[in-house]
C-alpha positions, 0 to 999 in steps of 0.5 A, spaced: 465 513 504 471 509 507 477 508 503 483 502 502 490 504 500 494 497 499 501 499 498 508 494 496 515 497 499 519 501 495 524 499 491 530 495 496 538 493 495 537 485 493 539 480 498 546 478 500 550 474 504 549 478 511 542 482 510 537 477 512 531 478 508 527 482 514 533 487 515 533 489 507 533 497 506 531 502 501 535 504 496 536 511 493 530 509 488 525 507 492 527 513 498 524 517 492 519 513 490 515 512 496 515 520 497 513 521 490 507 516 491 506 519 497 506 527 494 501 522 489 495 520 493 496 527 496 494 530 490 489 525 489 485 527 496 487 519 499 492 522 504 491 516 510 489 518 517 493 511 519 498 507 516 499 499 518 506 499 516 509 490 516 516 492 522 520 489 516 525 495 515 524 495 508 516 497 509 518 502 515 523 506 511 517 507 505 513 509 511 518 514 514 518 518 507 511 517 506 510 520 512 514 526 511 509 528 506 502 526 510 499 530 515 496 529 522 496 520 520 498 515 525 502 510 523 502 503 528 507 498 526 506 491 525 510 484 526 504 480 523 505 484 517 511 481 514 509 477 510 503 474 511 497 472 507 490 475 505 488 471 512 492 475 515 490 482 512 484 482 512 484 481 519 490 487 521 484 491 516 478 489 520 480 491 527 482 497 524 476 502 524 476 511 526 480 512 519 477 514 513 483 513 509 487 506 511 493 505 508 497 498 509 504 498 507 507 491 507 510 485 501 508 480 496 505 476 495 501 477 500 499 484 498 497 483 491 493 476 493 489 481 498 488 486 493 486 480 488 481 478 492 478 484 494 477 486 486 475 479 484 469 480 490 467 487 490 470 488 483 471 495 479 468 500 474 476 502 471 477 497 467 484 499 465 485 499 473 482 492 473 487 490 468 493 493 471 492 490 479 491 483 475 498 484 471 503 485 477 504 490 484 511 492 483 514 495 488 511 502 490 505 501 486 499 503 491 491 499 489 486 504 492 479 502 494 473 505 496 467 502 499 460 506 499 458 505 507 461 508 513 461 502 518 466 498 519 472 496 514 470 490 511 475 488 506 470 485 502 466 491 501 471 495 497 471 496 490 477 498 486 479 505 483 486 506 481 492 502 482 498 507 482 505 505 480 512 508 481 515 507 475 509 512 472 510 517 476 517 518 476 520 525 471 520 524 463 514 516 464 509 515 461 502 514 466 
């Protein structure tokens, strides 16, 4: 079984008057929100042997404290990832085989198209998760796939499981 982990960068400081969009950084939140969600897909048994991560500083930041948690996983940044579109995804996915668990971290809107699109096409027996991933993909929320073959990734063959969300994972939320 192969398995998709489609993940948004963490929370960020807002854009302003000499941050360009690209070099935006983590704030304190999302620092934690990403060790958190990590800590979560961990827990689960979803913990990536490798991360396509966007090279904006943002999505390298969520994948540092990420990483700090998963063990053994290769991380290859990536400029086309910032982003881009479900074209684009689907491609950096595809030539992406060897790894059981694949992880992407990169932006919307491009991510929760590329999430959408796999779901409207393979679908999902969660219906709660269904509902979620057609809601929003706030930042730190992770939509996980699996697909029944072993072949290569094809994004089309994924089916939906859960989609994860920060906010629900923090202290004193409700999940």
């Amino acid at each position: 079984m192969k398995r998709l982990v489609l993940m948004r960068h963490a929370k960020t400081e807002p854009w302003s008057e000499g941050i360009d969009d690209f070099g935006r950084a983590l704030t304190p939140l999302g620092h934690a929100d990403a060790k958190r969600m990590a800590e979560e897909l961990v827990a689960l048994g979803w913990s990536p042997e490798r991360i396509l991560v966007s090279s904006a500083r943002r999505a390298r930041e969520t994948c540092a404290e990420a990483a700090l948690v998963f063990a053994g996983e290769k991380v290859r940044p990536m400029e086309s990832l910032y982003l881009t579109g479900v074209r684009g995804l689907s491609e950096a996915v595809s030539q992406n085989d060897g790894a059981v668990t694949l992880m992407v971290i990169g932006h919307n809107p491009g991510l929760h198209d590329f999430a959408l699109t796999i779901l409207r096409e393979s679908g999902s027996l969660d219906h709660r998760a269904s509902s979620r991933l057609n809601e929003k993909f706030p930042t730190c929320c992770a939509a996980l796939f699996e697909a029944d073959e072993d072949g290569p990734f094809v994004p089309m063959h994924f089916r939906l499981v859960q989609v994860l969300r920060a906010k629900d994972l923090r202290d004193g939320d409700a999940a």
